[in-house]
Structures are given as C-alpha cells and as structure tokens.
C-alpha positions as CSV (number, residue, x, y, z in Angstrom):
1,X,32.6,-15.8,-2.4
2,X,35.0,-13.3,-3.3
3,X,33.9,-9.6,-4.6
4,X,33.4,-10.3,-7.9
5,X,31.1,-12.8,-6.8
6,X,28.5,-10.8,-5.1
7,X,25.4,-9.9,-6.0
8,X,25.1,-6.8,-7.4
9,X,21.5,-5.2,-7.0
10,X,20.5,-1.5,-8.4
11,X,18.7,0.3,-6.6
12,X,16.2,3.6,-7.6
13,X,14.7,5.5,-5.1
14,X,14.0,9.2,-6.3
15,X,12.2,10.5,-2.8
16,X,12.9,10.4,0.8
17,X,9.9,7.9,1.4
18,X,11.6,5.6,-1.2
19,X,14.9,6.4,0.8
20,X,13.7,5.2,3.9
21,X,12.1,1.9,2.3
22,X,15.5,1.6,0.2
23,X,17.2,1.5,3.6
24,X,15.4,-1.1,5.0
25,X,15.4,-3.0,1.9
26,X,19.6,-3.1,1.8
27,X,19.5,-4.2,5.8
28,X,17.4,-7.1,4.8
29,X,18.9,-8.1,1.6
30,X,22.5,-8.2,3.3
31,X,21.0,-10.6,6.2
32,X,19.2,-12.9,3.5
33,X,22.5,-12.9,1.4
34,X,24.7,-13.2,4.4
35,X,26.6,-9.8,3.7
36,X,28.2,-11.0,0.1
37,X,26.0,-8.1,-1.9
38,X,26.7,-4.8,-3.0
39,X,24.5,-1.8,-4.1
40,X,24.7,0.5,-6.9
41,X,22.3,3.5,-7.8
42,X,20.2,6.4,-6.7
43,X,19.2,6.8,-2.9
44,X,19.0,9.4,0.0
45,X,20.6,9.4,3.1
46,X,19.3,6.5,4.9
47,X,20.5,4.5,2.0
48,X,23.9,6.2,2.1
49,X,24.3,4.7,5.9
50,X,23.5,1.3,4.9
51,X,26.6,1.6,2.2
52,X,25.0,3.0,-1.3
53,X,27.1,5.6,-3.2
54,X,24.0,7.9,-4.6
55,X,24.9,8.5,-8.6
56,X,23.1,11.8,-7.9
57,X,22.0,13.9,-5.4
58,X,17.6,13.2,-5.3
59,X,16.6,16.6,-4.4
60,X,16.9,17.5,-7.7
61,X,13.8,14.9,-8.4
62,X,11.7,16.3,-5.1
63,X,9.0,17.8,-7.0
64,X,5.2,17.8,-6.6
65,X,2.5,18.4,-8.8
66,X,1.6,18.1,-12.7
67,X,2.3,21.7,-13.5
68,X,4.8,22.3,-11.4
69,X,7.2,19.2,-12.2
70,X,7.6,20.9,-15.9
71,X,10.3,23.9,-15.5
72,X,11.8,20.8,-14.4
73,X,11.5,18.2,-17.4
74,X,15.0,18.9,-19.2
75,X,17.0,18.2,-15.6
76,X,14.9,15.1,-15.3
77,X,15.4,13.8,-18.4
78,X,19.0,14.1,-18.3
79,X,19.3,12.5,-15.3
80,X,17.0,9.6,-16.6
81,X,19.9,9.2,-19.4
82,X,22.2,9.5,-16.8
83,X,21.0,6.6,-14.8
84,X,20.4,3.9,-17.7
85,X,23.9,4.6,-18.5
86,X,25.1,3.6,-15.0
87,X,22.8,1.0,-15.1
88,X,24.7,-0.4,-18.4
89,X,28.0,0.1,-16.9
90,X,27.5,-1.6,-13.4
91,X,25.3,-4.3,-15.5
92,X,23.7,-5.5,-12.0
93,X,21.8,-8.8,-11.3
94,X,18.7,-7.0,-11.1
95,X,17.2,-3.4,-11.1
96,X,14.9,-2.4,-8.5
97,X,13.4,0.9,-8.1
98,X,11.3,1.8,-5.6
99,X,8.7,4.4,-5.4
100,X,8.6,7.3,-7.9
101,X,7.2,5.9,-10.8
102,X,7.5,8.9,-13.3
103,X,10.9,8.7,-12.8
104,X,11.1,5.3,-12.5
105,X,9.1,3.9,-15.6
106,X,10.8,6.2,-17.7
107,X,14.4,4.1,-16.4
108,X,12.6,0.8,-17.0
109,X,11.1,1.6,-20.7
110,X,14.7,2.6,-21.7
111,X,16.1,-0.7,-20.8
112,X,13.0,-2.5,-22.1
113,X,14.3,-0.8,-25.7
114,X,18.1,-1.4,-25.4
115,X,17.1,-5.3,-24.1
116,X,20.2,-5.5,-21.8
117,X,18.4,-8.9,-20.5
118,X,18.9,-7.3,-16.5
119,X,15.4,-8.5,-14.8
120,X,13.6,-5.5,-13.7
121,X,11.4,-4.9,-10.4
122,X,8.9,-2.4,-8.9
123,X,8.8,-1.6,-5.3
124,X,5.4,-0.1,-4.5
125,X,2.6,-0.1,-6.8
126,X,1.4,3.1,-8.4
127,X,-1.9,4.1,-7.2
128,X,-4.0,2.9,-10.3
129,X,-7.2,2.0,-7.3
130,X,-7.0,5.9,-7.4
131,X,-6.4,7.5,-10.8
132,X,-4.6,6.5,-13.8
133,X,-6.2,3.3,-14.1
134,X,-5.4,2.2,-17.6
135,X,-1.2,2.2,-16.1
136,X,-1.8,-0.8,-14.8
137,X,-2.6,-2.7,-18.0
138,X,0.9,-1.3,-19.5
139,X,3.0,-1.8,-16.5
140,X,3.7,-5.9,-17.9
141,X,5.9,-4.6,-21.0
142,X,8.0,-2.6,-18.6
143,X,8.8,-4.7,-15.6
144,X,9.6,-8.5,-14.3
145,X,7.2,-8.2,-11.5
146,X,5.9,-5.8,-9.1
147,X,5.4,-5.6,-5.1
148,X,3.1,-4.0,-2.9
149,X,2.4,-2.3,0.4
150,X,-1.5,-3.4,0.3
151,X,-3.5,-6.0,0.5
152,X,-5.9,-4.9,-2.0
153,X,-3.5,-3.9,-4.9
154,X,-1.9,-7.3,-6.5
155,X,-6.0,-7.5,-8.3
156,X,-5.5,-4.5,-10.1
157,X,-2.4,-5.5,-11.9
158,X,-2.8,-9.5,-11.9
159,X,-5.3,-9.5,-14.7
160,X,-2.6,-7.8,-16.7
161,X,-0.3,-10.6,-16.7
162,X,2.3,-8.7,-14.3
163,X,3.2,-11.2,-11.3
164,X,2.5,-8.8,-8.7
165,X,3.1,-9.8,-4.9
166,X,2.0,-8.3,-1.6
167,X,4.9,-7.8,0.8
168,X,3.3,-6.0,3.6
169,X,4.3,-2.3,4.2
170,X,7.4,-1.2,6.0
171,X,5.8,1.4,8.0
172,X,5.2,-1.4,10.9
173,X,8.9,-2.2,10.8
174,X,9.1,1.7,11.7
175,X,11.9,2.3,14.3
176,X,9.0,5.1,15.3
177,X,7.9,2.2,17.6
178,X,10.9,2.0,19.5
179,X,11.1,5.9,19.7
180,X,11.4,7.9,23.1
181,X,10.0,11.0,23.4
182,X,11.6,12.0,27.0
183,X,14.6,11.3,25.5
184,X,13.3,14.0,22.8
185,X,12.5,16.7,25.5
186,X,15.8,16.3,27.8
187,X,17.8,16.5,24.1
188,X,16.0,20.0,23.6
189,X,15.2,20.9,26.8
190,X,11.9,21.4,26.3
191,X,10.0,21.2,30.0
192,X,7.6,19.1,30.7
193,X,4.6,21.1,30.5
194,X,5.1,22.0,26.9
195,X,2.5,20.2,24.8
196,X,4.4,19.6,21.5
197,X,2.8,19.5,18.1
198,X,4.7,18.4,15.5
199,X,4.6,20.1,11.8
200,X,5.2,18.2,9.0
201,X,5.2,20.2,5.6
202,X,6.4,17.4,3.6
203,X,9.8,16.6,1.7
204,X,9.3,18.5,-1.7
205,X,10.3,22.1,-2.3
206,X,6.5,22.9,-4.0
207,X,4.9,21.0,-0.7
208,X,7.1,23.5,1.7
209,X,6.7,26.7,0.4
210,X,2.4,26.2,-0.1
211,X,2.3,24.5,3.1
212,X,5.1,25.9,5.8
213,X,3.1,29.3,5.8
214,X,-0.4,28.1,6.4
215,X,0.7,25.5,8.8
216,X,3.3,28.1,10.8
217,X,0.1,30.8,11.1
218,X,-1.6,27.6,12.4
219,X,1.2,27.5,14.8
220,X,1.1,31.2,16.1
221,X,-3.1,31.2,16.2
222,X,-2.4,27.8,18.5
223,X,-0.3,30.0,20.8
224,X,-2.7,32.8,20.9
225,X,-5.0,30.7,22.6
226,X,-2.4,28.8,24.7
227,X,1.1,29.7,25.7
228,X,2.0,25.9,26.6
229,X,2.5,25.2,22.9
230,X,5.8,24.4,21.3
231,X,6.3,23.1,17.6
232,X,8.9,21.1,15.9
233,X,9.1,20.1,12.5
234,X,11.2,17.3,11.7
235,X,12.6,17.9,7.9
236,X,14.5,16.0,5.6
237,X,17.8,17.1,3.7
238,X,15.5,17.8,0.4
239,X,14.1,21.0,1.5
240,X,16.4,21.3,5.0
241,X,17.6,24.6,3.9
242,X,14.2,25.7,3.0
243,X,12.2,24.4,6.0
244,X,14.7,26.1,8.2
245,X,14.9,30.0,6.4
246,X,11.1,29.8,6.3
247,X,10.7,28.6,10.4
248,X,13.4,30.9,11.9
249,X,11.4,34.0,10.0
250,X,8.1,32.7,11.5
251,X,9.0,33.7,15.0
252,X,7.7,30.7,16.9
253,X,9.1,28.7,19.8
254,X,9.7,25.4,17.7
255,X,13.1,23.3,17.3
256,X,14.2,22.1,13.5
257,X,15.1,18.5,13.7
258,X,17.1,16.4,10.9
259,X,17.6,13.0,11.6
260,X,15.8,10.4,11.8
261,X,15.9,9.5,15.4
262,X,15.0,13.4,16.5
263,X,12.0,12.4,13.9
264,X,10.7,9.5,15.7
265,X,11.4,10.5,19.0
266,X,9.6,14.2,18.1
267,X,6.7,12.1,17.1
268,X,6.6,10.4,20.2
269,X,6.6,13.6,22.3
270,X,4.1,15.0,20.0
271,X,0.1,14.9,21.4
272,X,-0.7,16.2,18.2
273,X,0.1,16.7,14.4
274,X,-0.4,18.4,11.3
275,X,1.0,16.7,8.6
276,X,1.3,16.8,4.8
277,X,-0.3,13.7,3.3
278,X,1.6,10.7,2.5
279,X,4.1,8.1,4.7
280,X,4.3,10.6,7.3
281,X,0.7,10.1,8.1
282,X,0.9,5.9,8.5
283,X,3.6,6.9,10.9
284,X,1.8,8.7,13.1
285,X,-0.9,6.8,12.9
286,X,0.5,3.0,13.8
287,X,1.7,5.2,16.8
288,X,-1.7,6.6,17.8
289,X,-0.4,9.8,17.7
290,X,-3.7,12.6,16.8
291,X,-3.2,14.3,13.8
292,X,-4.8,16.0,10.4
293,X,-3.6,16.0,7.0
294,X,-3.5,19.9,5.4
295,X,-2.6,19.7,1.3
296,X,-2.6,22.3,-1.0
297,X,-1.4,21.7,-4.5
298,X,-1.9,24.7,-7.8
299,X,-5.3,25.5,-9.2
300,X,-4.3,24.3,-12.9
301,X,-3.1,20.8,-11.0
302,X,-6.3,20.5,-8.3
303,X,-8.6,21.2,-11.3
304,X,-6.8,18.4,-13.4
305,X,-6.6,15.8,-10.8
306,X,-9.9,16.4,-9.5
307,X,-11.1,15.1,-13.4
308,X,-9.2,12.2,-13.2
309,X,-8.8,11.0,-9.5
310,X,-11.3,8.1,-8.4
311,X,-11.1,8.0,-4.7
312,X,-12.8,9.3,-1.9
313,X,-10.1,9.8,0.7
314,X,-6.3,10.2,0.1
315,X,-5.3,9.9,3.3
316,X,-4.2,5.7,3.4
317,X,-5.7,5.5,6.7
318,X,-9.0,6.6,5.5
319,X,-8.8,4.6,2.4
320,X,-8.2,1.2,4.2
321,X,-10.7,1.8,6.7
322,X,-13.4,3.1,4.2
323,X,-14.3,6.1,6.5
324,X,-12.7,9.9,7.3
325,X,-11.0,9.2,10.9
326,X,-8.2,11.7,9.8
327,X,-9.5,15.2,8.9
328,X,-8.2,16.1,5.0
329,X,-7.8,19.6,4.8
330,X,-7.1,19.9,0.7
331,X,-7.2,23.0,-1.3
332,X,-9.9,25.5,0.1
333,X,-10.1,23.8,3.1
334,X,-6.1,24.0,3.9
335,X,-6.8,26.9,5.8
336,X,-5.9,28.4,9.8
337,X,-9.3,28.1,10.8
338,X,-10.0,24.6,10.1
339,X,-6.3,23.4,11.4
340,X,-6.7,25.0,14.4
341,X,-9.9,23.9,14.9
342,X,-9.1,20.0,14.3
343,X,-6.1,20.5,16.5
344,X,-7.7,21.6,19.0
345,X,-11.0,18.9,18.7
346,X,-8.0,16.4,18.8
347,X,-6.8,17.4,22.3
348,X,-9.8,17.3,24.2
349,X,-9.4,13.8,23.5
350,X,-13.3,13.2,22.7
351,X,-15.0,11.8,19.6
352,X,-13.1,12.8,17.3
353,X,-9.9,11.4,19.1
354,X,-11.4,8.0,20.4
355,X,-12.6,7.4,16.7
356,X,-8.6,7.7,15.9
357,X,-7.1,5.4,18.1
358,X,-9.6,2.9,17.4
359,X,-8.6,3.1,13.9
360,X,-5.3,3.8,14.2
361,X,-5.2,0.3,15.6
362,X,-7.0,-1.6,12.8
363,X,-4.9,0.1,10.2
364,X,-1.9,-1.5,12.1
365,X,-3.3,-5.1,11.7
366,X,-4.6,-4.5,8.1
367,X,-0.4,-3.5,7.4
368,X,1.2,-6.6,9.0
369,X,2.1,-9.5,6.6
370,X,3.4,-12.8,8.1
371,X,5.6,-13.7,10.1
372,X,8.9,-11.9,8.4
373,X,9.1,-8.2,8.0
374,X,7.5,-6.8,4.8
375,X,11.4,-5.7,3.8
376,X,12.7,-9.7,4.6
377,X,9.5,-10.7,2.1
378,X,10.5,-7.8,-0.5
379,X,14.4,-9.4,-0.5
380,X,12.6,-12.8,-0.9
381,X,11.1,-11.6,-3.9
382,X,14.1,-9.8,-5.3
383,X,16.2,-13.2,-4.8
384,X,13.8,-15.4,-6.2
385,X,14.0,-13.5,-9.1
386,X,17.5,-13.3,-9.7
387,X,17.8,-17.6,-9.3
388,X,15.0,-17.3,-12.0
C-alpha cells in the first residue's frame, strides 16, 4: 500500500482526557490497520507522541463552565472555522472526534451543511442520563454513529435512530496499572516515611485558579496536624504554567510533575487524593487509591446547572454504583474543613475506606468489555464504518 493509499482518519480531541483516549485510539488503529494509516487534526501531547501534527494548540479550548466559556466564544468559533476547513482540505476517510462535544457538534453540523459525504463519528457520549436530555434525540442529523464508555448509555440514543455502540472505557487499559510508585519516590527523593497525597486541580484554567487555592490551604491544614505529609500534583501542559506559579507561592513541600509516567507512578505512591471530578477520579479508583472529589464552579453557572441537571452523584463511580462511596465536595461544601476531614477519615483506613475498595473493585468489572481493549473495539467501529 503505498502512502497515498493509507487511510486517512481525523481526529478531534479538544481536552487532555480526549488526548489521552485519542492516544490510545491511534495505537490501536495502527495495529488493526497494520501501520498503513495516517492522522490528521486536533490533539494534545499524548497524541503528538503517537505521530499527530495538532492544527492548534487545545489549551486555547480548556475552559469550564457556562458563564465562563463566553469571553471566549469569538476564539472558539474561529477555530471551529478553522478546523472544517482542514477537514475539507485533508478530505479524510472519516472524522472522529472525541470528547468535547460543544466543540465538537459545532465541527460536525458544519459538515452536515456543506455535505462533503466524509462519514462522521462520536467518541464518548454526552451525558444526556444527566442533563440535556433532549441532545440525544438531535444527535442522528449530526453524526454516522456514536460510541460509548458505559454500559447504560447506547438506550438513551438508540431510540433516536443513531447506531450507538458500547466499547468499554479506556480507563482499564490505563498504563496507571503498571505504574511504580518506588520508582516515584527514588525519582524525587522523597523518603520513605512521607505519606504522599496527590492534588489534582484539574486540566482547565477556570478549574485551577477556583480549586488550587482551597485544595493547597487543604494541604498546609494537613501538615498542621502532621509533619509526614508531602503533596504532589501531577498537571498537564493546559494549565502547567499556572499550576506551577500558583504551587511554588503556596509554600508547601510538594513536587510538580508533567508527564504521564510521573502521573501514574505519583498515583501509585499516593495513600490518598483530592481530586477534581472527572477521569482523574476512574483512575484512582480502578487503582484503589482513597480519594475525594472537591468542585467548585461560579454562582451564575451552579445556580443554572442545578435547574437543569438530573442526577444524584457526578462522581462516575458513584453513578455506576448507585450510592456515595467517594465524598463530593461541590460548591459550599468545597471547603478546608470538609477536605481535611475526609482525608483524614480516609487514612485511618475504616468505614469509610473499606466501603472504597469494595467499590473501587466493582466499578472495575462494571468498565471491562470483552475480550479486546475498549480502544481495539473503538478502531473496530471506526473501520467498519469506513468499508461501509
């Protein structure tokens, strides 16, 4: 097959979760295809080491929140034109975007309307079980077919006439499973004795700067009570810059770490967490590691999606299990006190914590799908489509 030959697959992921599922996407379709693909279209870093040339830089799109995204609505916009133009000049097999789906629906409706024919997928389904319901009986006119990380989600779209299809979620194919967390400590030199708590403030600039300070005065109230503390926050390029100004003014004895190795391997040397909702907290959890989830998001925005949101839990591992094993500490409640406290609860390894690691595990079976990795079954999907 020579070059001209190969497939050519666009890719969209607009955040660093989407990044990291992108990544693992591209491994698996280059196996299935045996190599003779190539990749066009928006991606993070993870995607850039597996080979894709990023049209843009995405930490331009890492924003949070429905009053805070709209400063932001004219760069967004221009980079949606921006994309749908190198979409029509590469004039790939198929589009696939993953994750994102402001951003992402807003690609797919402009090539519904200029009807350039190029089959069009969804990778992870919007959470329409949670708010926004009606979005799922609209999705059809916009995309070929749509795939999912749970089990429960191909019933909300089905009835719609969109062939949806659960893949499984890629979290279980996480390389945190193979991580090494004295390999962490001799890296950073961090003795034994330290117990290490990991802080996770999340990978867009709003999450940083509402969250880094309540979770770093977390931090020093933790040390108050016991020396043997250190923290490290494992960041992503996003808010890097950020992350680091606001932890070297905190004052704490805590290491930044980039990559995702020192990410897995911090987790793994972690005995607790404190985490920003979202990926970060499957992680953790199909690696038992303790932790709570802090949020805090603007009045105007908690007011609005308080009106329109129609769950009981947003932490996944909650919502699969039907019952609060992970403490959510949103709005009011994302306060030093109640961190502390949970932290704390968590490492005298009683109820609280048993009730954890018994879930932890379930959550871990209720993810796995067949016998190939949910990314081998997303590339299934993808290819299928394309023959079609």
């Amino acid at each position: 097959m020579t070059t001209s030959d190969k497939l050519k697959i666009y890719l969209i992921a607009g955040e660093p979760s989407g990044d990291l599922l992108g990544s693992r996407l591209m491994r698996a379709l280059v196996k299935k295809t045996g190599g003779q693909v190539e990749f066009h279209g928006l991606g993070g870093d993870t995607m850039e080491s597996e080979g894709l040339k990023p049209l843009f830089d995405i930490s331009e799109l890492a924003i949070m929140g429905l009053v805070e995204v709209i400063p932001s609505i004219p760069k967004v916009l221009r980079r949606i034109r921006e994309t749908v133009a190198d979409i029509r000049r590469v004039n790939p097999d198929i589009v696939v975007t993953i994750d994102s789906w402001s951003f992402s629906c807003r690609v797919h409706k402009a090539l519904r309307r200029l009807k350039t024919g190029i089959p069009q997928l969804h990778y992870v389904a919007p959470q329409v079980w949670a708010w926004k319901k009606k979005r799922a009986r609209t999705m059809y006119k916009y995309i070929d077919g749509l795939m999912t990380l749970l089990p429960q989600e191909p019933k909300y779209f089905t009835p719609y006439h969109l062939e949806t299809t659960f893949v499984g979620h890629p979290v279980i194919e996480s390389e945190v499973l193979q991580a090494d967390g004295e390999a962490f400590r001799r890296k950073y030199n961090i003795p034994a004795e330290k117990k290490i708590i990991s802080i996770l403030p999340g990978s867009r600039h709003t999450e940083v700067s509402r969250l880094m300070p309540v979770f770093l005065e977390s931090a020093r109230l933790l040390l108050e009570k016991d020396k043997d503390f250190y923290f490290v926050i494992p960041t992503v390029k996003t808010v890097s810059k950020r992350v680091k100004e606001m932890a070297a003014a905190g004052g704490l004895p805590l290491q930044v770490v980039e990559t995702q190795q020192d990410r897995y391997n911090a987790f793994r040397a972690s005995c607790a967490a404190i985490a920003a909702s979202g990926t970060v907290a499957l992680e953790l959890a199909i690696c038992h590691i303790p932790h709570i989830i802090a949020y805090k998001v603007s009045k105007l925005t908690a007011f609005i999606v308080g009106r329109i949101m129609k769950i009981q839990f947003v932490n996944l591992s909650n919502i699969m299990l039907g019952r609060e094993i992970v403490p959510e500490l949103l709005q009011q409640r994302c306060v030093c006190g109640n961190i502390t406290h949970y932290i704390q609860e968590l490492l005298q390894q009683g109820d609280l914590y048993q009730t954890q690691m018994e879930g932890f595990a379930k959550v871990k079976e209720i993810l796995s799908s067949g016998e190939q990795t949910p990314s081998e079954n997303a590339a299934d999907v993808i290819l299928a489509k394309i023959k079609k």
